[in-house]
TORVOTI-911433 format. One record per residue: residue in three letters; x, y, z of N, C-alpha, C, CB in turn. Coordinates in steps of 0.1 Angstrom, whole numbers, plus 5000, padded with zeros to 4 digits. Glycine has a CB too. Layout:
<pts>
AlaXYZXYZXYZXYZ/...
</pts>
This chain:
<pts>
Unk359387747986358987617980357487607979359587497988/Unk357087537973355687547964355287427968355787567947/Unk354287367976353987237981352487237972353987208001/Unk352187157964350987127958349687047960351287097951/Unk348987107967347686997970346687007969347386967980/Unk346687027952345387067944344886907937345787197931/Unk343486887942342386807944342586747928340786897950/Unk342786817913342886787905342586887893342386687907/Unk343186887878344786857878345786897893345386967863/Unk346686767890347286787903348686787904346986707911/Unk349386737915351186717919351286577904351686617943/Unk352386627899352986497892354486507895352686487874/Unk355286427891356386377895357486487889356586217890/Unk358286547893359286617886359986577875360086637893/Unk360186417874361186387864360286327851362386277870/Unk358786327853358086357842357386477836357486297843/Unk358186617846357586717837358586747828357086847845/Unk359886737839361186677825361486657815361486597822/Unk361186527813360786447797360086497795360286317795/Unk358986547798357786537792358086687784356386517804/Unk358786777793358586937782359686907775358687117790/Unk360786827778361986777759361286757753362986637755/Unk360386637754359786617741358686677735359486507740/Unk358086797738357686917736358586977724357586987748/Unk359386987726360487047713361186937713361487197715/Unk361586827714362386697702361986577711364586707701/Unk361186497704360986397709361886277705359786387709/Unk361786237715363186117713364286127697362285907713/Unk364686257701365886277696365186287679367086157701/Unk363986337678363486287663363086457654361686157665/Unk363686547668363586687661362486727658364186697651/Unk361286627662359886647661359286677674359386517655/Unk358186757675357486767690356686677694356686867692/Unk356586627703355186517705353986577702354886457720/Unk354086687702352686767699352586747684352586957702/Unk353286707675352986697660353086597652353686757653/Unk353686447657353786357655352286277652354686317663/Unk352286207642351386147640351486017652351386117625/Unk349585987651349285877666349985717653346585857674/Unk349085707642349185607632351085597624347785657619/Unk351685597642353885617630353985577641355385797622/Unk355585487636356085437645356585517657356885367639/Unk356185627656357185737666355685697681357285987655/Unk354885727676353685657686353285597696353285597685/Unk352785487682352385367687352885257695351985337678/Unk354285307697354985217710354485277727357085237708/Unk354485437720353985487734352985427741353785607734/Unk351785437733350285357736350485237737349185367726/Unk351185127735351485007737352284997746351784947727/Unk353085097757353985077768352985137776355585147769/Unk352085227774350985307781350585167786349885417772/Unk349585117778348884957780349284827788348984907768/Unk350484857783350884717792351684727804351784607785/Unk352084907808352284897819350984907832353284987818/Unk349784897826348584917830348284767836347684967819/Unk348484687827348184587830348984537837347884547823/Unk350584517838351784487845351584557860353184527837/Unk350884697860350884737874349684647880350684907876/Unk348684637877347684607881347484427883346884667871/Unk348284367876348584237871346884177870349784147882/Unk346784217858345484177849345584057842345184277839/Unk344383997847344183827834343883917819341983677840/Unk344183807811343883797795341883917794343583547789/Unk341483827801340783907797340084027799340483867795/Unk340684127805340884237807341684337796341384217818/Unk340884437789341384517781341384657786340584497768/Unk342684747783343684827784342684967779345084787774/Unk342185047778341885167770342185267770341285187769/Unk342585367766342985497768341985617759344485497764/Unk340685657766339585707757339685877760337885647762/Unk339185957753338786037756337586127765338986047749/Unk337186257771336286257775336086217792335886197766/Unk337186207796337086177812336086097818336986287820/Unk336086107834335686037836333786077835336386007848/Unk333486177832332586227829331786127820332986347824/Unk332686137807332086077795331685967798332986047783/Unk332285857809332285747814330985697822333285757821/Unk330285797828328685827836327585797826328285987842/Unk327885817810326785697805327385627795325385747798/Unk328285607792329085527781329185397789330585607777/Unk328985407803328685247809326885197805329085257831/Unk326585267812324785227806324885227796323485307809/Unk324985307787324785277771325085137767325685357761/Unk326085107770327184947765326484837777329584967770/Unk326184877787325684767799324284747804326384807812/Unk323584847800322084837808321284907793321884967828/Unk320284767797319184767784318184827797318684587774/Unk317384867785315884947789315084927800314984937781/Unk314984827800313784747810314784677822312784597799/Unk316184667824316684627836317184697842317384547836/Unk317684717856318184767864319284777869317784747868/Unk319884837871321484877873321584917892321885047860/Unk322584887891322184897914323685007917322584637928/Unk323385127922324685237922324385237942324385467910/Unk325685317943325685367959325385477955327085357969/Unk325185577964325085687967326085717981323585727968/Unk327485807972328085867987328585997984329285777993/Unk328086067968328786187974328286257959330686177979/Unk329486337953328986447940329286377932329786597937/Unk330186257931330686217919329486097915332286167920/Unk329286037928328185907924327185997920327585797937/Unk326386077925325186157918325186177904325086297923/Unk326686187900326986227889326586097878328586277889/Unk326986007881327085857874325185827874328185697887/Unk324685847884323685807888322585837877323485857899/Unk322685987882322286087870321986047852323486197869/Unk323486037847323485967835322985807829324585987835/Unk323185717843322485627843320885607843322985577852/Unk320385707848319085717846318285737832318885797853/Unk319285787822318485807811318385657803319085927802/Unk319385537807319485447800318685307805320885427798/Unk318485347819317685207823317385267837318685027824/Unk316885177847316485217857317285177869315185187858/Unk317585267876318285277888318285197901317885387892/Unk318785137909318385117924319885167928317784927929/Unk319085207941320385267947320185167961320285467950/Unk321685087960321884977969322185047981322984867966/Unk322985107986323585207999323685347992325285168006/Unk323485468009323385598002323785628022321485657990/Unk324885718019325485818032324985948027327385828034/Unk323385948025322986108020322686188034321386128009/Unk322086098036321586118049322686208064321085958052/Unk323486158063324686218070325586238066324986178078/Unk325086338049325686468041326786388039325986618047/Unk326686288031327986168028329186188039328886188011/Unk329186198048329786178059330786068059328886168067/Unk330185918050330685788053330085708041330285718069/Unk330785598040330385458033329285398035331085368035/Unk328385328029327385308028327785128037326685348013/Unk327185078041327584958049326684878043327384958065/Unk326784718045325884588041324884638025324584568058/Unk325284668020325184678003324584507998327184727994/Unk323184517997322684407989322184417977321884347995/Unk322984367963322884407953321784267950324284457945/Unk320484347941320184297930320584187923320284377925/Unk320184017925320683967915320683937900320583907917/Unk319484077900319284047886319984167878317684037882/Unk320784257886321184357883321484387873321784377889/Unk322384477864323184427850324684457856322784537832/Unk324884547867325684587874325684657885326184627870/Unk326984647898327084747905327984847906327084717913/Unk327984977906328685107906328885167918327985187898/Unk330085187920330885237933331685327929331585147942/Unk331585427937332885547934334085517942332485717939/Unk335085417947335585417954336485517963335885347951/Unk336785657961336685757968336185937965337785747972/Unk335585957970334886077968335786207970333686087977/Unk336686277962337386367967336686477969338286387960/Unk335386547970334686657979334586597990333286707975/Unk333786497991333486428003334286408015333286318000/Unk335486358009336786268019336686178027337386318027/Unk335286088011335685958022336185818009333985888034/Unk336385718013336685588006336385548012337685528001/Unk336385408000335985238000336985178007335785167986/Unk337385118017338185038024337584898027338385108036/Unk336884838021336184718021335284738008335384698036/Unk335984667998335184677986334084527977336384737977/Unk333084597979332084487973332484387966331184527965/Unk333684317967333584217953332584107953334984147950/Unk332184067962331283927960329783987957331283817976/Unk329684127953328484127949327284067939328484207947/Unk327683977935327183897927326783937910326183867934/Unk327384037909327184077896328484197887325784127898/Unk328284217880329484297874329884417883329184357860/Unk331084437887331384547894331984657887332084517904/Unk331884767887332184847879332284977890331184857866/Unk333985017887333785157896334985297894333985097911/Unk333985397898335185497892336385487898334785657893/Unk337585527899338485537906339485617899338685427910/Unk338685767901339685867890340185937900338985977877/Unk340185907916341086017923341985937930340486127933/Unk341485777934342385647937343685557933341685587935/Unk343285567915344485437908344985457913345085407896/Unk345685307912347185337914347585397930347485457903/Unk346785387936347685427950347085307961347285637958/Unk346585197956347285107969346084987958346685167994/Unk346884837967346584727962345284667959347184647970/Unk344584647950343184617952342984497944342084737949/Unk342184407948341984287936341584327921340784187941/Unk342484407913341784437901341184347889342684517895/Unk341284227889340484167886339484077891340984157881/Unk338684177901337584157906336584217901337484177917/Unk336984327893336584457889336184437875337584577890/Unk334684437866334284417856334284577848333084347859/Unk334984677853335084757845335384857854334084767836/Unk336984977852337485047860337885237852338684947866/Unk337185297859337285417850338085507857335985467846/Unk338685587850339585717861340385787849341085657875/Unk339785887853340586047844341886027850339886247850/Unk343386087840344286057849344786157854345185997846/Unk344486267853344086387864344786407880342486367869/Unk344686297881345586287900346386247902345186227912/Unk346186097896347685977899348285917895347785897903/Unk347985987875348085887862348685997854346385807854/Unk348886127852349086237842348486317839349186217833/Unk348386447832347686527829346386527823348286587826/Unk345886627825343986587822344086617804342486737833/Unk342986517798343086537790342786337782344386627789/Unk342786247790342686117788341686037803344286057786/Unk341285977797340585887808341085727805338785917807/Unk341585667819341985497815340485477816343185377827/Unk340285337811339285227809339685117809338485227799/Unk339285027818339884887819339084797818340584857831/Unk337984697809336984637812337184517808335984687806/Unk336384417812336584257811335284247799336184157829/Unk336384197786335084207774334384097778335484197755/Unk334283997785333083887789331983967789333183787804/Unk331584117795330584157798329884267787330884197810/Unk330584227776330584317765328784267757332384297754/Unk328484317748327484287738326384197740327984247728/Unk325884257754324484227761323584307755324384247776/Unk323784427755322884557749322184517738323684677745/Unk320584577738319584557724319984727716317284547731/Unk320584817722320184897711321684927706319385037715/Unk321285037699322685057686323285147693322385117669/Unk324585117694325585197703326285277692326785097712/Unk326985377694327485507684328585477682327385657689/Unk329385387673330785377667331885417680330885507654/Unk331985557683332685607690332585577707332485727685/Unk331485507711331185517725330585307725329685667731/Unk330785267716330985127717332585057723330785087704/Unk332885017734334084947740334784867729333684857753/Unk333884757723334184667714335084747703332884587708/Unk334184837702335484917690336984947690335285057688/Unk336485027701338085107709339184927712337385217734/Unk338684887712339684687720339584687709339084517731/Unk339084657693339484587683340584697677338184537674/Unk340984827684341384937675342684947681340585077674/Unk342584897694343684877708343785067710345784777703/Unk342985157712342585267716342985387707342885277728/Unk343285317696343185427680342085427673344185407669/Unk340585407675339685387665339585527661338385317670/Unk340185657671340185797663341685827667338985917669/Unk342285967665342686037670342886047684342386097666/Unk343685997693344185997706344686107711345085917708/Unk344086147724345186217732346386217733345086207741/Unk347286267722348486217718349486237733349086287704/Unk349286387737350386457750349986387763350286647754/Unk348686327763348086317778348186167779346286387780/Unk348286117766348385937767350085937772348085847747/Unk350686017765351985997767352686107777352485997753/Unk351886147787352386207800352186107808351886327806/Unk351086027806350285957815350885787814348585977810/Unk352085787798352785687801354185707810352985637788/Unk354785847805355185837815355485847834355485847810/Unk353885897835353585847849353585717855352485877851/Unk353185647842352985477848354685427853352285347832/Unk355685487842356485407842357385467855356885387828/Unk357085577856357785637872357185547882357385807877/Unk355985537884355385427892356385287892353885397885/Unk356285257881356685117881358585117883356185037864/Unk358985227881360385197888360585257901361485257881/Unk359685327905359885367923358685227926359285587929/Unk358885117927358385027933356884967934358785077942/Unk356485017920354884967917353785007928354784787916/Unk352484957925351685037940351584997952350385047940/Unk352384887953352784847969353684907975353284707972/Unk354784987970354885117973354585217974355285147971/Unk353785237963352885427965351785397978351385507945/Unk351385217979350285187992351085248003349785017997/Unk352085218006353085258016352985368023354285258012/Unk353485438007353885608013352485668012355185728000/Unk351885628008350285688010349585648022349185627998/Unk349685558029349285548041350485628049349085388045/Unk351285618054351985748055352085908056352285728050/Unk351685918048351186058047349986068055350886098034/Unk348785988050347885988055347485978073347485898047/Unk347985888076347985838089348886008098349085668090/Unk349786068091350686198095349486298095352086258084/Unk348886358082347886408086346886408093347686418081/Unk346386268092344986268103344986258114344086178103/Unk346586228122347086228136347586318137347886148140/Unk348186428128347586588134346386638137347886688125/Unk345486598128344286678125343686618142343286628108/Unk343586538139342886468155343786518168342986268156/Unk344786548164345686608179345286758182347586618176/Unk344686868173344486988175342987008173345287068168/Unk342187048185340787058182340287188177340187038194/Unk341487268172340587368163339987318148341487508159/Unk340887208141340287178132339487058134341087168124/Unk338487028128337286968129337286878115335987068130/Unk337086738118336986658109335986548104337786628111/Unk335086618097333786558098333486428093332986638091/Unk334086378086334286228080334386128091335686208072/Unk333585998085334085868099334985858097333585728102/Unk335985778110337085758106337385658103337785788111/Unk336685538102336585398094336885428080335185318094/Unk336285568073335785568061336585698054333985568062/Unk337885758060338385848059339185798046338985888071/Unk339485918033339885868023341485928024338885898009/Unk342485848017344085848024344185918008345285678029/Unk343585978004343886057992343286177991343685997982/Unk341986258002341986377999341086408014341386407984/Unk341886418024341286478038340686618039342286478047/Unk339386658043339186728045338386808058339086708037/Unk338486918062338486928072337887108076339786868075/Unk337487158084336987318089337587308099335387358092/Unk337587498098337387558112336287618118338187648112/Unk335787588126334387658131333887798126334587688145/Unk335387888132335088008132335688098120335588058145/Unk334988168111335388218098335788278098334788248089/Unk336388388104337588468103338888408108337288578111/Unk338788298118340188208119340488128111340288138129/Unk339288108099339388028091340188088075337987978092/Unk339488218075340388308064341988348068339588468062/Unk342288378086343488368091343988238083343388358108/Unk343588138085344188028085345287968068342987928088/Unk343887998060343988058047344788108037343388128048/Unk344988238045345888358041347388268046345388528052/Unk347888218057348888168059349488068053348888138068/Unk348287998049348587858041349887968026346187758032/Unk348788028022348988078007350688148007347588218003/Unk350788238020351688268023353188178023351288308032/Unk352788058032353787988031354087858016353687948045/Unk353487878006353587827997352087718000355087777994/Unk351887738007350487548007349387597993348787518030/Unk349387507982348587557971347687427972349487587955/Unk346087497971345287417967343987357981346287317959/Unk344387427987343987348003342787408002344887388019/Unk341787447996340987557998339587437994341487717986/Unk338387358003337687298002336387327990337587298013/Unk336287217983335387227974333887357973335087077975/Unk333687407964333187517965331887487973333087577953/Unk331487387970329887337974330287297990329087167961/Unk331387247994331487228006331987308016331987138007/Unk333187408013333987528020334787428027333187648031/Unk335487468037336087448046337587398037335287368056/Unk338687318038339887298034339587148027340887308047/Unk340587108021341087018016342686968013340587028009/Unk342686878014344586848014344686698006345486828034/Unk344886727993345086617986346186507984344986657977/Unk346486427985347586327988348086227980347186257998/Unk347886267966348086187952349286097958348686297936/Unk349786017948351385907946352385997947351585807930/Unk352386127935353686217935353586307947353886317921/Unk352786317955353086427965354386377974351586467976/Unk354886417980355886397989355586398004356786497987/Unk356086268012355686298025356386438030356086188033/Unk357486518026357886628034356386758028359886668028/Unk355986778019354486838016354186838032353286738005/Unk353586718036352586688042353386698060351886538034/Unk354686718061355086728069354986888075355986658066/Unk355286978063355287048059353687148065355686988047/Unk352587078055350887148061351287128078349187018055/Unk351386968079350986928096351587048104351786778103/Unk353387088100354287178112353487288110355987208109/Unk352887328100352287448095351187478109351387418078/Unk350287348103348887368113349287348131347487218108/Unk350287288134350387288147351087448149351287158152/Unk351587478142351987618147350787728148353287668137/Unk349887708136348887788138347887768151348187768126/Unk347787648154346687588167347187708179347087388174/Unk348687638178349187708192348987878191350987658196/Unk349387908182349188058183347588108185349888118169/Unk346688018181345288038186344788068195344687958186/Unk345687938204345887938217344887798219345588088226/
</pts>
């Protein structure tokens, strides 16, 4: 058996790889592939409209909160927020906690000027940045709410910051309850917990829309994509519609107050191994430990390639720690299974003991 705990593309649900490869060769019975069907036919445009509103039904979003399904991941997303949000001469307020915020940061810089409210650089993002005082004149604040190199999350999230909140959450959605409309704008590749890569959601509150002085590019204007309801081009036709039906597996195994469940679960199984055997080392606080991608070393590098080699052996795929960081990783999406993770833990206690 093949247990999957790759960081991203990742585990998706069995009974949407299912569907999903029928309608690869006949989609809903129409003898057509989803790969060939036009986005602008009725064969479609219901999908992106069940994509949409099961977005908003999971999340239970006010009116004014709009649905998007863009291309370009969450990547594209690191300036397509400044472009649309931060004029020249104001300031934009980010954390600093790991690869991905650098990433945002980065791109934010070419459109306005930076402050960086909290930063865990200092102890090699180790943790969350604490007491975050944003800028009131800000145009916004930007939070990654979990860093999958890193392994850590947001467990206390800024909402009273006094100004637009805006935050990635492309290794998070969807796996546990959060005030989503606290959130002035929410971005995530669906890559981990939403469907195959190839789409990025966007969720933004247009109140905060058409502040900007300069001329935004047709294609990377928000206002467009919401007046187009996320056809102003050619859509990710397969990835919109794997990624609907991820939502809707969600929403019949019990919405995200269930995936919160089984995700703390898992979570709490792994890190109460990891903390029970002192060959593995777990460098993350544990206030600030993210229940979606733990990571963790072994001191010693040859017990560490031992360790490795066993994983691979016994089917564990993907455990292998970000290249820039080394050491392991164990990813914990919505579709993983607590037996997976039952699975690593019996793994690693058997390895400890044979250590001795």
């Amino acid at each position: 058996m093949i247990h999957n705990f790759n960081a991203g593309p990742s585990v998706l649900p069995k009974e949407v790889f299912e569907e999903a490869s029928r309608s690869v060769l006949n989609f809903n019975n129409t003898g057509l592939s989803i790969l060939e069907i036009g986005h602008r036919t009725t064969l479609f445009e219901p999908v992106m409209a069940e994509a949409r509103a099961l977005v908003k039904e999971l999340m239970k979003l006010d009116n004014d909160h709009e649905v998007l399904f863009l291309h370009g991941g969450a990547t594209t997303q690191f300036m397509q927020i400044p472009m649309n949000l931060l004029n020249e001469n104001e300031i934009a307020a980010y954390t600093e906690t790991g690869t991905w915020a650098n990433k945002a940061i980065k791109e934010a810089k070419t459109f306005g000027h930076v402050e960086i409210v909290g930063s865990s650089k200092e102890n090699n993002y180790r943790s969350i940045p604490k007491n975050i005082i944003t800028p009131p004149t800000a145009s916004y604040l930007h939070i990654t709410t979990n860093e999958t190199i890193a392994g850590t999350q947001w467990h206390a999230i800024p909402y009273d910051c006094g100004v637009p909140l805006v935050a990635d959450m492309s290794s998070d959605v969807f796996s546990r309850n959060l005030n989503f409309n606290k959130f002035d704008l929410i971005y995530a590749g669906a890559q981990k917990n939403m469907g195959a890569a190839g789409v990025n959601l966007v969720i933004v509150n247009k109140n905060i829309l058409g502040n900007v002085k300069r001329v935004i590019p047709t294609i990377l204007d928000y206002r467009n994509h919401i007046n187009e309801e996320s056809m102003l081009n050619t859509p990710p036709v397969f990835a919109v519609y794997v990624a609907m039906l991820t939502l809707r597996w969600l929403q019949n195994n019990g919405g995200i107050s269930a995936m919160e469940k089984l995700n703390n679960k898992k979570a709490n199984l792994l890190y109460s191994t990891l903390d029970s055997l002192p060959l593995f080392k777990t460098p993350v606080n544990i206030e600030d430990r993210s229940e979606m991608n733990a990571v963790f070393t072994i001191d010693d590098k040859e017990t560490e390639n031992e360790f490795h080699e066993l994983c691979k052996k016994e089917g564990m795929v993907g455990i292998k720690g970000h290249r820039s960081v080394g050491g392991f990783r164990i990813s914990m999406y919505n579709a993983l299974s607590i037996e997976s993770v039952k699975a690593i833990t019996d793994l690693m206690k058997y390895f400890a003991n044979k250590k001795g």
